[in-house]
VMD Tcl script that draws the C-alpha trace (Angstrom):
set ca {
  {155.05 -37.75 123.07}
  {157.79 -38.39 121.01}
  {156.25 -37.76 117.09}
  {156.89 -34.00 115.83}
  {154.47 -32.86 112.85}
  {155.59 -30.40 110.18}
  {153.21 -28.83 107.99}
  {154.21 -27.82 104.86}
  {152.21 -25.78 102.03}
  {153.64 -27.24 98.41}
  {152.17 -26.82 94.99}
  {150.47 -24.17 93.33}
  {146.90 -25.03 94.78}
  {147.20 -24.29 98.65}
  {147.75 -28.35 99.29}
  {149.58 -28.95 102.61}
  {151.43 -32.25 103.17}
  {152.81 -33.30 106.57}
  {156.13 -35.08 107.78}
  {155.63 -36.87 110.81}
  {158.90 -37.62 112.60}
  {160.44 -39.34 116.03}
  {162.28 -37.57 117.82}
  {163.79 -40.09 119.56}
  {164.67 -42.55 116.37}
  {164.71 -40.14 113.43}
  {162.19 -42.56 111.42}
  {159.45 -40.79 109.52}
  {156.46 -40.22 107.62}
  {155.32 -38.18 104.88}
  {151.64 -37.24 104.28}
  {150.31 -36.95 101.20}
  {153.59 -36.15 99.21}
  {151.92 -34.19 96.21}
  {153.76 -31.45 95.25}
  {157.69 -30.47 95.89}
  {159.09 -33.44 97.13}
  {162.25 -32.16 96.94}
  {161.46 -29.71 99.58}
  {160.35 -32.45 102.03}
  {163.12 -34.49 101.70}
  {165.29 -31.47 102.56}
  {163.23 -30.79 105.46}
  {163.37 -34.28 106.97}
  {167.67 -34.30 106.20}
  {167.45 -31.11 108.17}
  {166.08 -32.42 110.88}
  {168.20 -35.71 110.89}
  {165.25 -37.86 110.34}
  {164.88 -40.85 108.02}
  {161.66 -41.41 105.60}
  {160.47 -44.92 106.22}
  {156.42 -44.58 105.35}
  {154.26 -42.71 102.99}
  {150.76 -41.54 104.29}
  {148.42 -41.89 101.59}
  {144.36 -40.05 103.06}
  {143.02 -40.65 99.70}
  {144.21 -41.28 96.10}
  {143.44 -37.71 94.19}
  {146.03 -36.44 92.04}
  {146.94 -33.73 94.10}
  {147.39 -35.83 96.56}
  {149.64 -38.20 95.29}
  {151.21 -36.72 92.46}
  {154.98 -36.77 94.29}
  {154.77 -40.02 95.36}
  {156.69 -42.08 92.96}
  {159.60 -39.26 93.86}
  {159.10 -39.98 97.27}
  {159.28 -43.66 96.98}
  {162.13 -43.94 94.30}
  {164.39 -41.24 97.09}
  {163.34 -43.33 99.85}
  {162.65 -46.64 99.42}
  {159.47 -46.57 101.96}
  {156.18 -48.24 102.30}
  {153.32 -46.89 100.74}
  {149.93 -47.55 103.55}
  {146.87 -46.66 102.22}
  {142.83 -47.56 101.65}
  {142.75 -51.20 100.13}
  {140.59 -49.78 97.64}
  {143.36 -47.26 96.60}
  {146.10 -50.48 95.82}
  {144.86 -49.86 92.17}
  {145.81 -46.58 91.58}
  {149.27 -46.76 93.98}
  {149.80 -49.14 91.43}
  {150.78 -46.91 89.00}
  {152.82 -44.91 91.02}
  {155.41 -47.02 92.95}
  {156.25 -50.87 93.11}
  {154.03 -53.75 95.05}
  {156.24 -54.74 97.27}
  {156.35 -50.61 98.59}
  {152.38 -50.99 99.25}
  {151.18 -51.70 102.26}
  {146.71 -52.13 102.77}
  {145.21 -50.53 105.75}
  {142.43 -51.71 107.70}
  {139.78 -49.43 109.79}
  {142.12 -48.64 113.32}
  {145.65 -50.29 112.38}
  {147.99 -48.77 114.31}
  {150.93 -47.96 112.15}
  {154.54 -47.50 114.70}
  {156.79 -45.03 113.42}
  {160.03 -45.12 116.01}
  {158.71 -44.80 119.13}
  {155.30 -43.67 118.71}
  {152.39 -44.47 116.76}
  {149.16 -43.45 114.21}
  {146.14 -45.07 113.88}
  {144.32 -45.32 110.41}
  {140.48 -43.88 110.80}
  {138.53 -45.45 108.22}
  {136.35 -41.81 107.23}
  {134.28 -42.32 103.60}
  {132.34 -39.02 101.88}
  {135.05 -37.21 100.26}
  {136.22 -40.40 98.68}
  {135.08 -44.04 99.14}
  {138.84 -44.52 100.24}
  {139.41 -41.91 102.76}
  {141.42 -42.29 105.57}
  {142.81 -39.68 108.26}
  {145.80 -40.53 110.21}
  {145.34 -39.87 114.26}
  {148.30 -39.61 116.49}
  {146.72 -40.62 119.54}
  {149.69 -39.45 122.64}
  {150.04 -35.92 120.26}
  {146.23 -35.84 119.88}
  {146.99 -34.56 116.17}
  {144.64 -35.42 113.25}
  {145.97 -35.40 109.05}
  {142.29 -35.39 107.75}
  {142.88 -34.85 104.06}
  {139.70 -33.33 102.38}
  {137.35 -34.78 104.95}
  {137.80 -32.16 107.13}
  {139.21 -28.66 106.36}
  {139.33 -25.72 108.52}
  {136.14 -24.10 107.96}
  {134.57 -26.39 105.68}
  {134.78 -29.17 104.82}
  {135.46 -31.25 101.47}
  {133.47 -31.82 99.00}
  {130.90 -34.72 99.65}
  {131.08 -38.01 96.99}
  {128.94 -39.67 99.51}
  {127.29 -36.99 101.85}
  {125.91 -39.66 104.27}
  {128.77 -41.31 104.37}
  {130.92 -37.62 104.84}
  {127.84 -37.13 107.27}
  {128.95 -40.22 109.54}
  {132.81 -39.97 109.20}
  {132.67 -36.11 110.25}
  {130.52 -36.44 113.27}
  {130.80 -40.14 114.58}
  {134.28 -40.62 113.59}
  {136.14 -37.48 113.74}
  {133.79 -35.76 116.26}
  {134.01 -38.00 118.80}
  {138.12 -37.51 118.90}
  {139.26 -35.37 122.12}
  {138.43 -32.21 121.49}
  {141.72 -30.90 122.26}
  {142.98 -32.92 118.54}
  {144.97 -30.90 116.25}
  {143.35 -30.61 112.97}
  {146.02 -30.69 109.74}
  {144.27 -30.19 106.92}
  {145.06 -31.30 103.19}
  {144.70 -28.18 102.01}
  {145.12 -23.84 102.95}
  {141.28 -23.30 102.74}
  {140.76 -21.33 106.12}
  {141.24 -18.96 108.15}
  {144.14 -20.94 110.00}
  {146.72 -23.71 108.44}
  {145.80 -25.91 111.08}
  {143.18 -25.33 114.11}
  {141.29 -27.33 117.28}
  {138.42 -29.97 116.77}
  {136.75 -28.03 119.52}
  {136.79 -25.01 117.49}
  {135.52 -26.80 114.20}
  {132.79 -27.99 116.82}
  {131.86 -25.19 117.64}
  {132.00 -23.19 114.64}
  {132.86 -25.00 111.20}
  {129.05 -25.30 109.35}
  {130.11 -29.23 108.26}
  {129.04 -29.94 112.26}
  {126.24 -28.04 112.70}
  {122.86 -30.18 113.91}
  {125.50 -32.75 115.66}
}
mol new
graphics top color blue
foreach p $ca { graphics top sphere $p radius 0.5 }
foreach p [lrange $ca 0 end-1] q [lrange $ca 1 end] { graphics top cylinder $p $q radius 0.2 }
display resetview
């Protein structure tokens, strides 16, 4: 295992963004840089570790409201849903935007994520799976507790128990936001006990 995930709360409604970074390399990854940017960039420089990629689970406002700060302190690559290119658009530069398909593997230094394709929140949703950490970023797809709210429920229905559900139990869920009981929990908890996977 060589990618280290640090959750961090930022903004003023209970968002959390993540910075994925090797520990071997120093390259890294922020997730969802909405809110106090400047804080994550000071975390990664603490840490030694060098901001290549942006995360992008879905294109809400709170969501993505840091990222042209990001970009313009960074100079990384923007990878999100194709049908989010749009709306990155106004945010950061072409050439810093980089289309996902369903199970890319993105490498940051020695390790890797895989984009998971998971529609209901958002038409656009993705959640970022580290598969040698078994961690999970699920945006609002999946909170702890609850889950977010459905756009498409049949669509939420199928990305929350076919997608994410069949994931090792032991994943680490990192939620996009501070809705329950725990900042981050197991998927064999949620399983067990968060309502969004009841009848599975």
């Amino acid at each position: 295992m060589s990618l280290e995930v640090v959750q961090m709360q930022v903004g003023l409604i209970e968002n959390f963004s993540e910075i994925i970074g090797c520990t071997e390399t120093g390259e890294a990854a922020f997730v969802d840089p909405a809110f106090e940017v400047d804080r994550m960039l000071a975390e990664a420089r603490k840490r030694g570790w060098r901001v290549s990629k942006v995360l992008l689970t879905h294109g809400h406002l709170d969501h993505i409201n840091g990222l042209g700060e990001a970009v313009d302190a960074t100079g990384a690559t923007v990878y999100c849903h194709p049908l989010e290119v749009s709306e990155v658009l106004n945010h950061v530069p072409a050439q810093n935007i980089k289309a996902v398909e369903d199970h890319e593997i993105i490498t940051l230094g020695t390790g890797s994520i895989e984009a998971l394709f998971t529609p209901g929140h958002t038409a656009s949703c993705i959640c970022f799976y580290l598969p040698a950490e078994a961690a999970l970023m699920t945006g609002d797809v999946l909170f702890i507790g609850s889950c977010g709210r459905a756009q498409d429920p049949v669509a939420m229905k199928h990305s929350l128990h076919s997608v994410i559900g069949c994931l090792p139990e032991e994943t680490l869920i990192y939620p996009g936001h501070d809705y329950g009981k725990y900042p981050k929990g197991y998927l064999a908890f949620e399983l067990a006990h968060n309502p969004a996977f009841a009848g599975r």
